[in-house]
VONUMI-375220 format. One record per residue (C-alpha): residue number from 1; residue in one letter; chain; x, y, z. Coordinates in steps of 0.05 Angstrom, whole numbers, plus 5000, padded with zeros to 4 digits. Example, Ala and Ser with C-alpha at 12.3 -4.5 7.8 and 13.67 -1.06 7.14 Angstrom:
// residues 2
num=1&residuo=A&cadena=A&xx=5246&yy=4910&zz=5156
num=2&residuo=S&cadena=A&xx=5273&yy=4979&zz=5143
//
This chain:
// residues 295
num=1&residuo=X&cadena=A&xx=5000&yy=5000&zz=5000
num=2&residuo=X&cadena=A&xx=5028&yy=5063&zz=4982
num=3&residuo=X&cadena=A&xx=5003&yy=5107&zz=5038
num=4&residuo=X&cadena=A&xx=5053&yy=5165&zz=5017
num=5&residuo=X&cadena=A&xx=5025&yy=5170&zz=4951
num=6&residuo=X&cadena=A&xx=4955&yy=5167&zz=4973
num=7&residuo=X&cadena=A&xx=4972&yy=5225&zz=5012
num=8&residuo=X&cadena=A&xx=5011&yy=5271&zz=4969
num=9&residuo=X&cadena=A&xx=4947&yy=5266&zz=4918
num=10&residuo=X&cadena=A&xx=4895&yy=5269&zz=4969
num=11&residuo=X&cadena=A&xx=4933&yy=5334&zz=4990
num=12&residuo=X&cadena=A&xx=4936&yy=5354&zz=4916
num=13&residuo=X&cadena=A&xx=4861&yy=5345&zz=4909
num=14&residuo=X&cadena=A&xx=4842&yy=5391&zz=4965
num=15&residuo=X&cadena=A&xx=4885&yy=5444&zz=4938
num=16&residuo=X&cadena=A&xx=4861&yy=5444&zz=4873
num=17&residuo=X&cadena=A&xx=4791&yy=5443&zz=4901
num=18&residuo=X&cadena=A&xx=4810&yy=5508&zz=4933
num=19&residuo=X&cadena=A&xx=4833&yy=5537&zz=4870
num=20&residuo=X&cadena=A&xx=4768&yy=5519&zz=4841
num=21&residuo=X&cadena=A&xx=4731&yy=5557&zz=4896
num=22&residuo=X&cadena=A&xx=4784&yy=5614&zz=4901
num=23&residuo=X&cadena=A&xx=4778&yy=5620&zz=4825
num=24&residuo=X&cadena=A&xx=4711&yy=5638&zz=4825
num=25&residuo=X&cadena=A&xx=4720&yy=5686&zz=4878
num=26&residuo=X&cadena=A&xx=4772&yy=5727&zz=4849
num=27&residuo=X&cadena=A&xx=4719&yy=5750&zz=4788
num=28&residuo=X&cadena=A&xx=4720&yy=5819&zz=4799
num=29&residuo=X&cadena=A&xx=4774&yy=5821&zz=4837
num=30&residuo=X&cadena=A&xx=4826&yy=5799&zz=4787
num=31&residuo=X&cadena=A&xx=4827&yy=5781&zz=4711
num=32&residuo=X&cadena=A&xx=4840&yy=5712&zz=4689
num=33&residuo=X&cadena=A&xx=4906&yy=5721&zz=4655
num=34&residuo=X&cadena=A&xx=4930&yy=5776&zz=4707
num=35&residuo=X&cadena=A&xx=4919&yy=5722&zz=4762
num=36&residuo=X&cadena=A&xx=4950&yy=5663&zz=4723
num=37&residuo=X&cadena=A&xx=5012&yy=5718&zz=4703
num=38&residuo=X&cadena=A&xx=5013&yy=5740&zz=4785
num=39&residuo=X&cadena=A&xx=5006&yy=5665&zz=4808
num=40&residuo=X&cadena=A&xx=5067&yy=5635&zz=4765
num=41&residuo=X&cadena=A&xx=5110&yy=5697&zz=4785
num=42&residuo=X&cadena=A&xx=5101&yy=5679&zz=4858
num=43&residuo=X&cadena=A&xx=5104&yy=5611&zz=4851
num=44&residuo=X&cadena=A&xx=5169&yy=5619&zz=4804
num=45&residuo=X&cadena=A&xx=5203&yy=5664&zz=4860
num=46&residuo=X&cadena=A&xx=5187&yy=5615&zz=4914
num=47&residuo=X&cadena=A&xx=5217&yy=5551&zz=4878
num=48&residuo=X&cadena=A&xx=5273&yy=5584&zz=4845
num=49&residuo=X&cadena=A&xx=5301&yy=5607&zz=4910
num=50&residuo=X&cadena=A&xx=5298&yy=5534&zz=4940
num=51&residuo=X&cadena=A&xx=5331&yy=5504&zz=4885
num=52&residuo=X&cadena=A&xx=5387&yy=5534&zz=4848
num=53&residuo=X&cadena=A&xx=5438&yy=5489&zz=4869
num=54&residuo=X&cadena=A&xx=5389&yy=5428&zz=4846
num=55&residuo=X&cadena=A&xx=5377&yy=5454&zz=4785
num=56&residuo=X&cadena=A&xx=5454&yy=5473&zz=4766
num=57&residuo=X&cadena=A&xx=5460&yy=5397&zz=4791
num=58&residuo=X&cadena=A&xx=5401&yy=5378&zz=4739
num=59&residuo=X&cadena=A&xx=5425&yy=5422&zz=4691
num=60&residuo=X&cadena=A&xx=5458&yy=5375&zz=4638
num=61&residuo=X&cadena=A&xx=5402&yy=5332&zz=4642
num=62&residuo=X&cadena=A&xx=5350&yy=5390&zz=4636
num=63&residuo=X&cadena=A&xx=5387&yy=5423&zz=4582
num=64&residuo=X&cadena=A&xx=5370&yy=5366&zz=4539
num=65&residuo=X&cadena=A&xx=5296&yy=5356&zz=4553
num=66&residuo=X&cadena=A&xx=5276&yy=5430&zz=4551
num=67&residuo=X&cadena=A&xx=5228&yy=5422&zz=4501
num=68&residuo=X&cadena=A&xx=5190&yy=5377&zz=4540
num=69&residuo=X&cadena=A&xx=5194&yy=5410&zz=4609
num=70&residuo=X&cadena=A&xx=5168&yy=5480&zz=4570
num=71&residuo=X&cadena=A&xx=5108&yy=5437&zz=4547
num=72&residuo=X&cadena=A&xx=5089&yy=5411&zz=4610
num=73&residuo=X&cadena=A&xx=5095&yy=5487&zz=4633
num=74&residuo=X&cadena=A&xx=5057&yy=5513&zz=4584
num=75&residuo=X&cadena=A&xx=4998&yy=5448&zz=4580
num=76&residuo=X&cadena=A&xx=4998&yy=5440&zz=4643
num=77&residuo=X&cadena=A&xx=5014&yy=5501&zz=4684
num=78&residuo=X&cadena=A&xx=4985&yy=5553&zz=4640
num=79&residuo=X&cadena=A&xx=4934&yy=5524&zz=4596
num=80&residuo=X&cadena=A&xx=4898&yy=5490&zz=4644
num=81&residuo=X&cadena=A&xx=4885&yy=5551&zz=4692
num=82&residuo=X&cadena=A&xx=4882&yy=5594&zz=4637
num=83&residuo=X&cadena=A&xx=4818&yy=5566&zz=4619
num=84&residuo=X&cadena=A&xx=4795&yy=5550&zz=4689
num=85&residuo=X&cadena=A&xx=4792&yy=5617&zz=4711
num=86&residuo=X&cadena=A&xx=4764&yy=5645&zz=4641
num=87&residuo=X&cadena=A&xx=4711&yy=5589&zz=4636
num=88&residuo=X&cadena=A&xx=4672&yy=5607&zz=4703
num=89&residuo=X&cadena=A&xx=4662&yy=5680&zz=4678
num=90&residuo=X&cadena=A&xx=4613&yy=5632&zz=4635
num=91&residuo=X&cadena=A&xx=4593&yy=5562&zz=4656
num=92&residuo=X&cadena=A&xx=4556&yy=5545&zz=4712
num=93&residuo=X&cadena=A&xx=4600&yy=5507&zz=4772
num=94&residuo=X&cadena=A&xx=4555&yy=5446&zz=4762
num=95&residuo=X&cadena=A&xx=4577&yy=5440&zz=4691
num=96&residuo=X&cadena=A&xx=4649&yy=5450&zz=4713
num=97&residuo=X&cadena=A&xx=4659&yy=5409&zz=4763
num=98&residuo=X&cadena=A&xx=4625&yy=5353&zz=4722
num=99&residuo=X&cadena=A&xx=4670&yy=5370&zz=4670
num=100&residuo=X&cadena=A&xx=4739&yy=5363&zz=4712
num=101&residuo=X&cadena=A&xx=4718&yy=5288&zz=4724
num=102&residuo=X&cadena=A&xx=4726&yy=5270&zz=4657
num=103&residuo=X&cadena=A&xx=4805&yy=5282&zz=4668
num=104&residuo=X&cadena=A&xx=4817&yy=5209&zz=4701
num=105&residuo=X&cadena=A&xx=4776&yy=5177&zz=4638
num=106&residuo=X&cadena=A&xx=4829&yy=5214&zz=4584
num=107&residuo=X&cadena=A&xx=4882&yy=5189&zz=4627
num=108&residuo=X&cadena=A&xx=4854&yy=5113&zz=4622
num=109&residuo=X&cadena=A&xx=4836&yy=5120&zz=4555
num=110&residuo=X&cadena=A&xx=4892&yy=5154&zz=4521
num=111&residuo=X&cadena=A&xx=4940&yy=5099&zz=4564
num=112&residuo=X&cadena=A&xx=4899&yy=5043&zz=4543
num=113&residuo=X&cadena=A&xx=4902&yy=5070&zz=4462
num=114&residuo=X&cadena=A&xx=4977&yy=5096&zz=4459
num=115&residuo=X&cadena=A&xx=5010&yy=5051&zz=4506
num=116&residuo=X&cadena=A&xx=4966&yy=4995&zz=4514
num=117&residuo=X&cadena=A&xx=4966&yy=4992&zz=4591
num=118&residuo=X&cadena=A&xx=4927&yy=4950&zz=4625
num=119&residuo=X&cadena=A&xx=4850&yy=4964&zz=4655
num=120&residuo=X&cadena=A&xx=4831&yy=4928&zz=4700
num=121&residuo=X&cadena=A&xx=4750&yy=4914&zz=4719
num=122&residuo=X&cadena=A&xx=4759&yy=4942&zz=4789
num=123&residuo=X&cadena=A&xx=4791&yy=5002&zz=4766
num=124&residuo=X&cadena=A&xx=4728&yy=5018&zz=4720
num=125&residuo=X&cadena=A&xx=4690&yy=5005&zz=4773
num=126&residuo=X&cadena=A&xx=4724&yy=5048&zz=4813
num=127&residuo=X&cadena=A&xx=4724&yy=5105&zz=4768
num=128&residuo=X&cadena=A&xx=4651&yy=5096&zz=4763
num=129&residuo=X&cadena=A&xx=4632&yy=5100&zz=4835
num=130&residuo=X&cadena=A&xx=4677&yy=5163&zz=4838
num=131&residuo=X&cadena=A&xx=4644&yy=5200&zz=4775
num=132&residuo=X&cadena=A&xx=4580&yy=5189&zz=4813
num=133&residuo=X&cadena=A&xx=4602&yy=5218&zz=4875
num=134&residuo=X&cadena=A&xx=4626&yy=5267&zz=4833
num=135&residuo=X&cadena=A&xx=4562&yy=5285&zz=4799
num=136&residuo=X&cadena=A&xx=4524&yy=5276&zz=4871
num=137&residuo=X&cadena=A&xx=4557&yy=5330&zz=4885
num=138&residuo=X&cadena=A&xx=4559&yy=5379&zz=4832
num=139&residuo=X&cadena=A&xx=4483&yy=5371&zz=4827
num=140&residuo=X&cadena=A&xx=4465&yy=5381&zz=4895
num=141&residuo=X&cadena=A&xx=4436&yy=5316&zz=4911
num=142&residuo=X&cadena=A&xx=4398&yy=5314&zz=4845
num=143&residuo=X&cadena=A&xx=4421&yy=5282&zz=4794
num=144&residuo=X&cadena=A&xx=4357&yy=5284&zz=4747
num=145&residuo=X&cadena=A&xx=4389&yy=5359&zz=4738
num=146&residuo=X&cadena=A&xx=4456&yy=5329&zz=4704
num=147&residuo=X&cadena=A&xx=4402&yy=5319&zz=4641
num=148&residuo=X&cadena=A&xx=4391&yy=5397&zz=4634
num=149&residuo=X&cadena=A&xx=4466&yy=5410&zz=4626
num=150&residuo=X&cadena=A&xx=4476&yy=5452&zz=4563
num=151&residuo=X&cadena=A&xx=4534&yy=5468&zz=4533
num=152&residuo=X&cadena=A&xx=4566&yy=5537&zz=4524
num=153&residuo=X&cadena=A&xx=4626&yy=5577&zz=4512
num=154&residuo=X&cadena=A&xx=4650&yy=5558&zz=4589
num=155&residuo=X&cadena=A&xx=4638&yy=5483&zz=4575
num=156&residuo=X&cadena=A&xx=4677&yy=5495&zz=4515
num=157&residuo=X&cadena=A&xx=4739&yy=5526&zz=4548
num=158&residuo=X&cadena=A&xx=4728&yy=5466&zz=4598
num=159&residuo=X&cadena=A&xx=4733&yy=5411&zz=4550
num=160&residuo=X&cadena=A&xx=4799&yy=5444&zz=4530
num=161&residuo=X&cadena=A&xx=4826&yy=5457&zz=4602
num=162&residuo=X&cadena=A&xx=4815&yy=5384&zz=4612
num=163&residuo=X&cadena=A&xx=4837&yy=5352&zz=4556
num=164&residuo=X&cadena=A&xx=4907&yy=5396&zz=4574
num=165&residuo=X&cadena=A&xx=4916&yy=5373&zz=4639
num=166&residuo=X&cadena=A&xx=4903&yy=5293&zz=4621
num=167&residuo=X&cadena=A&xx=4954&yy=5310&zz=4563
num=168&residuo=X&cadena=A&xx=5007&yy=5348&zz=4624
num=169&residuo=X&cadena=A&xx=4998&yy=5280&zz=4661
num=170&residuo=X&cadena=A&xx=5004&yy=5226&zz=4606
num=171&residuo=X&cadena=A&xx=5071&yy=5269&zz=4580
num=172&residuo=X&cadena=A&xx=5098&yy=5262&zz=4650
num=173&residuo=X&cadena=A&xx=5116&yy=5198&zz=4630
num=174&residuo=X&cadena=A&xx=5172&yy=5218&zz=4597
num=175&residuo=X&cadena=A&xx=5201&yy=5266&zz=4650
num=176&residuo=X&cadena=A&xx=5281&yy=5256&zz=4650
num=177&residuo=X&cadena=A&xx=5315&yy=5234&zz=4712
num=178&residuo=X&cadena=A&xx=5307&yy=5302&zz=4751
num=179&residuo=X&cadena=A&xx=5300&yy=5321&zz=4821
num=180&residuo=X&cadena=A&xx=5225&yy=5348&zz=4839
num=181&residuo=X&cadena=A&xx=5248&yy=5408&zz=4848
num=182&residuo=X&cadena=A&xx=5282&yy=5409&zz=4781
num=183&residuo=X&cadena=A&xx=5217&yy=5390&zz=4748
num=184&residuo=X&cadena=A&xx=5174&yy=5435&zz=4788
num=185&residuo=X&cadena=A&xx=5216&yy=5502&zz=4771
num=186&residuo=X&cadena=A&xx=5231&yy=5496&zz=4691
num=187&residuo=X&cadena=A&xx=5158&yy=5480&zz=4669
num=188&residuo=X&cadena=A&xx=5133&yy=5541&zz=4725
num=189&residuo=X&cadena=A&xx=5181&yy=5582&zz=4686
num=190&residuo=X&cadena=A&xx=5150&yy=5562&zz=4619
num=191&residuo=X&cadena=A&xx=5082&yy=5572&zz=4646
num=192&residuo=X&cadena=A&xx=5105&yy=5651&zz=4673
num=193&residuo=X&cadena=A&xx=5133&yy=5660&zz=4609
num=194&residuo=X&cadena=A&xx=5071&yy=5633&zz=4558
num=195&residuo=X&cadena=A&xx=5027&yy=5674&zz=4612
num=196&residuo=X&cadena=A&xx=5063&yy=5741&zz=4589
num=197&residuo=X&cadena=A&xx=5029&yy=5751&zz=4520
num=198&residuo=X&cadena=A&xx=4962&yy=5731&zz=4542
num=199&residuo=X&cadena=A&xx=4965&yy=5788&zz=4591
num=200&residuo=X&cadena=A&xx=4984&yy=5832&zz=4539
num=201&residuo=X&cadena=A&xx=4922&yy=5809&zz=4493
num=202&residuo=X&cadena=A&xx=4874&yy=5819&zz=4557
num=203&residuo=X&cadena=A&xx=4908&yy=5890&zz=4567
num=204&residuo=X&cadena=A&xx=4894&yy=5904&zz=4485
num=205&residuo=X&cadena=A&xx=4820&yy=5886&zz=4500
num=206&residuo=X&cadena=A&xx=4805&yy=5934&zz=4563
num=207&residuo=X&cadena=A&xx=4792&yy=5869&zz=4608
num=208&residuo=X&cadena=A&xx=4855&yy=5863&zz=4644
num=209&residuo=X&cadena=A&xx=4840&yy=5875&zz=4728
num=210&residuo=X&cadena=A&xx=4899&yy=5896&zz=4766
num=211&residuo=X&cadena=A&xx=4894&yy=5855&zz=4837
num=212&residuo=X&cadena=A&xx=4863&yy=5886&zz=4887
num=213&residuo=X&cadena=A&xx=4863&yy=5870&zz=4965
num=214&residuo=X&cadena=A&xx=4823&yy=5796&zz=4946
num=215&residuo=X&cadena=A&xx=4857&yy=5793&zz=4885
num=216&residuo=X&cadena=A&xx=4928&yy=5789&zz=4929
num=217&residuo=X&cadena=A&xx=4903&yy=5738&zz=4972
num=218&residuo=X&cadena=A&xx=4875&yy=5702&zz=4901
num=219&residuo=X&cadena=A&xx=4949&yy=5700&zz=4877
num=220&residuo=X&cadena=A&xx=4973&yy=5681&zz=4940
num=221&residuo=X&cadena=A&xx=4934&yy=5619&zz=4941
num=222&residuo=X&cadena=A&xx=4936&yy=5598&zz=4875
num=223&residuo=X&cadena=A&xx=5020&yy=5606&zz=4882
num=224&residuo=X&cadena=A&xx=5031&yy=5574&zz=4938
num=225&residuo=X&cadena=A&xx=4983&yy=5513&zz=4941
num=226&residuo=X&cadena=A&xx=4945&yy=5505&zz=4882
num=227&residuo=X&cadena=A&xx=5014&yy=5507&zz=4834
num=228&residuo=X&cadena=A&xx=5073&yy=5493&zz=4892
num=229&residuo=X&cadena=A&xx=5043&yy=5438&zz=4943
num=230&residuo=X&cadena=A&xx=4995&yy=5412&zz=4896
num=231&residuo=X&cadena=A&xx=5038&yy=5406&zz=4830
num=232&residuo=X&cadena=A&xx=5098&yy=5373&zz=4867
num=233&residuo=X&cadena=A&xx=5044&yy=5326&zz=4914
num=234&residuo=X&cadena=A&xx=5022&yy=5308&zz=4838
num=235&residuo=X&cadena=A&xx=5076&yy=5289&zz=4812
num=236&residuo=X&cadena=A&xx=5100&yy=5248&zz=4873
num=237&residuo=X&cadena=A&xx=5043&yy=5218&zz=4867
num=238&residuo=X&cadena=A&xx=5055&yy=5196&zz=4793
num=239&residuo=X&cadena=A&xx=5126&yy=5172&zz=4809
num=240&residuo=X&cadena=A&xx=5094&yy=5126&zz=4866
num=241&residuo=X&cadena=A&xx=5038&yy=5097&zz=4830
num=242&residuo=X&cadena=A&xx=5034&yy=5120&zz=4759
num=243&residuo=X&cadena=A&xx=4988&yy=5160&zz=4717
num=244&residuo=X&cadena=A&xx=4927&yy=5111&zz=4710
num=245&residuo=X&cadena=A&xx=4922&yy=5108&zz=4782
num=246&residuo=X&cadena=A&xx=4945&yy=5178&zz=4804
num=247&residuo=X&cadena=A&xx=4889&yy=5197&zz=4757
num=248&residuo=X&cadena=A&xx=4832&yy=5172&zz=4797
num=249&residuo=X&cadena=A&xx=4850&yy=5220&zz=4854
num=250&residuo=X&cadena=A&xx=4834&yy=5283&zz=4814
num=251&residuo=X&cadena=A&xx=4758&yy=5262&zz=4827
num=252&residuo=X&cadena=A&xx=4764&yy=5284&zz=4890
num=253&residuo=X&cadena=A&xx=4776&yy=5353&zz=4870
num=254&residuo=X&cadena=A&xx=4708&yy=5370&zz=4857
num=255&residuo=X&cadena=A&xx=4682&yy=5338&zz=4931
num=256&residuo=X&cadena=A&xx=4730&yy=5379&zz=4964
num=257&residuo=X&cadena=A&xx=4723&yy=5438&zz=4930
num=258&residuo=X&cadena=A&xx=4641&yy=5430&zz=4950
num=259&residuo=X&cadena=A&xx=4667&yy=5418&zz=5016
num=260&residuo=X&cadena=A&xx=4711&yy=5476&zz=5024
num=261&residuo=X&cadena=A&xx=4654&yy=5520&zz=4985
num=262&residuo=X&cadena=A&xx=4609&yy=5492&zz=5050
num=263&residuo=X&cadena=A&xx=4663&yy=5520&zz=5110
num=264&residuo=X&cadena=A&xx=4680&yy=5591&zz=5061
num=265&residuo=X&cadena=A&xx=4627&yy=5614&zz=5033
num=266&residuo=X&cadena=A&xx=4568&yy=5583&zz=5086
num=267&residuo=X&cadena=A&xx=4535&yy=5537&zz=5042
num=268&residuo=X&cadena=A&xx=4502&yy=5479&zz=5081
num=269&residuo=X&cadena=A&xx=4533&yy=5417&zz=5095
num=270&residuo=X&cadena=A&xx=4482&yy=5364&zz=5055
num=271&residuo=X&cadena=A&xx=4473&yy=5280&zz=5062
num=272&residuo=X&cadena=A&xx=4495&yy=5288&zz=4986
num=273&residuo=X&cadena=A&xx=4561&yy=5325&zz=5003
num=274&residuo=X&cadena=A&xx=4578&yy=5258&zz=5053
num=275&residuo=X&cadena=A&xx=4555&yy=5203&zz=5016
num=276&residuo=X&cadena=A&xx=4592&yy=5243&zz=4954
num=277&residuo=X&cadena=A&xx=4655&yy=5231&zz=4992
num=278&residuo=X&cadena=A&xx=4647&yy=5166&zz=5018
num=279&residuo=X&cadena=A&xx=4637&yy=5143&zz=4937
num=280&residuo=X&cadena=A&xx=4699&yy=5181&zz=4906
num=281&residuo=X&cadena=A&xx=4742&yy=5149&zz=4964
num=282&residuo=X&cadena=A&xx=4707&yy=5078&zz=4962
num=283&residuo=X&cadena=A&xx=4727&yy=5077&zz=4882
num=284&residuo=X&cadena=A&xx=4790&yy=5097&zz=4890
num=285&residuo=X&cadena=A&xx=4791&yy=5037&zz=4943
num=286&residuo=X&cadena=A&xx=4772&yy=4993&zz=4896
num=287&residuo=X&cadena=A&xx=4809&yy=5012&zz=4840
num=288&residuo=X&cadena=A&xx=4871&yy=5000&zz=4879
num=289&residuo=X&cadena=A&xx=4853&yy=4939&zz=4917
num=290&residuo=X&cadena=A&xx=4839&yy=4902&zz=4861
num=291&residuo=X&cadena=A&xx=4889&yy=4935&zz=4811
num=292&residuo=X&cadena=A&xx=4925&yy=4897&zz=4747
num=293&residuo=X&cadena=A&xx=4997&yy=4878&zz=4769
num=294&residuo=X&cadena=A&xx=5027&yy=4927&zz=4712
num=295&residuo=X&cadena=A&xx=4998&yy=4995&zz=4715
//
């Protein structure tokens, strides 16, 4: 059992289901590109400073894999937030959080169809009992509302946010033989620098928000635990237990971004918001009980 792992992406969950939630309360407060450009400049300050001397170790190694390590920045890092924060200007939260579960089924699928890994029938299972704690919870308990989801421009920039980050994990495969750190600090470079000229395009637009007092406390949130703790939990989760099964965790961003929306913004605490919980963590149970022995 590989209790460290299951940590490090449980942790990862709850922090990106705090981005979701602090996200949606920085509209107003910040633009979309402004706060991805602010977050990545934090975030590259804090994990530059702690690693230097790693990375002039890693250095000949990184050198040669640059191209990859500015991908994952720029997929990953950038993309993926990018479109986060832009799609709930539009989209409903039901329709995003619905949409992020679809992140561990790209991961299954595209490892299944490029690399033929193995599936087993408890980890379909698994995944199932998650997606429907997952859509327990983004419909409040009802899930004869899932049928009136329509699609818009948010669910658009969704679909593209997600297919980004199951493409980020499925090219972690081929990270080189870095330290964390190392891997953490190139790609959050790549994502600063690839955030650059969409501030410039929101600036040419007149929809660019300088942060204000919430927008601060947006950035420093989305540096330091959504990108930092989260993205290195991630991928140390990854290294443990692979992609396939790393995957699964990221269904419990959307239950603990309902739970954290429950203790910061007041919403009540539901039957649904439980029982949601007890099925994302009973399928990832399952899925890893009952795994194939190559994953």
């Amino acid at each position: 059992m590989h209790i460290k792992a299951y940590f490090f992406l449980t942790i990862a969950a709850l922090c990106w289901g705090g981005n979701a939630v602090v996200g949606k309360l920085a509209i107003g407060h910040v633009s979309p590109m402004m706060l991805t450009l602010w977050r990545w400049a934090f975030a590259c300050a804090i994990i530059f400073a702690i690693s230097i001397p790693q990375l002039k170790k890693d250095w000949p190694v990184a050198r040669q894999h640059l191209p990859l390590l500015f991908t994952l920045g720029a997929i990953g890092y950038t993309l993926f937030n990018v479109l986060l924060y832009s799609a709930v200007h539009y989209t409903t939260a039901i329709n995003a959080t619905i949409e992020q579960a679809a992140i561990p089924f790209l991961i299954f699928l595209a490892n299944l169809i490029l690399f033929r890994i193995r599936i087993s029938i408890a980890q379909v299972l698994g995944f199932s009992l998650t997606l429907v704690g997952v859509a327990l919870t983004a419909s409040h308990g009802d899930l004869k509302s899932l049928l009136a989801l329509e699609m818009n421009f948010g669910d658009v920039l969704m679909l593209g946010a997600i297919v980004g980050y199951a493409a980020y994990t499925i090219l972690l495969r081929w990270r080189p033989p870095i330290d964390w750190r190392t891997l953490m600090a190139i790609p959050a470079l790549s994502a600063l620098i690839c955030t650059i000229p969409l501030v410039g395009w929101e600036i040419s637009r007149g929809t660019a928000i300088w942060p204000d007092q919430y927008g601060w406390l947006a950035v420093l949130y989305t540096a330091l635990f959504a990108s930092l703790v989260a993205q290195i939990f991630y991928v140390q989760g990854i290294v443990h237990i692979g992609a396939n099964r790393a995957g699964l965790f990221i269904n419990l961003v959307p239950v603990f971004g309902t739970l954290l929306s429950v203790i910061i913004l007041g919403e009540e605490l539901a039957a649904f918001h439980v029982i949601a919980l007890v099925l994302a963590l009973g399928g990832i149970a399952i899925a890893e009980r009952w795994k194939p022995k190559q994953t």
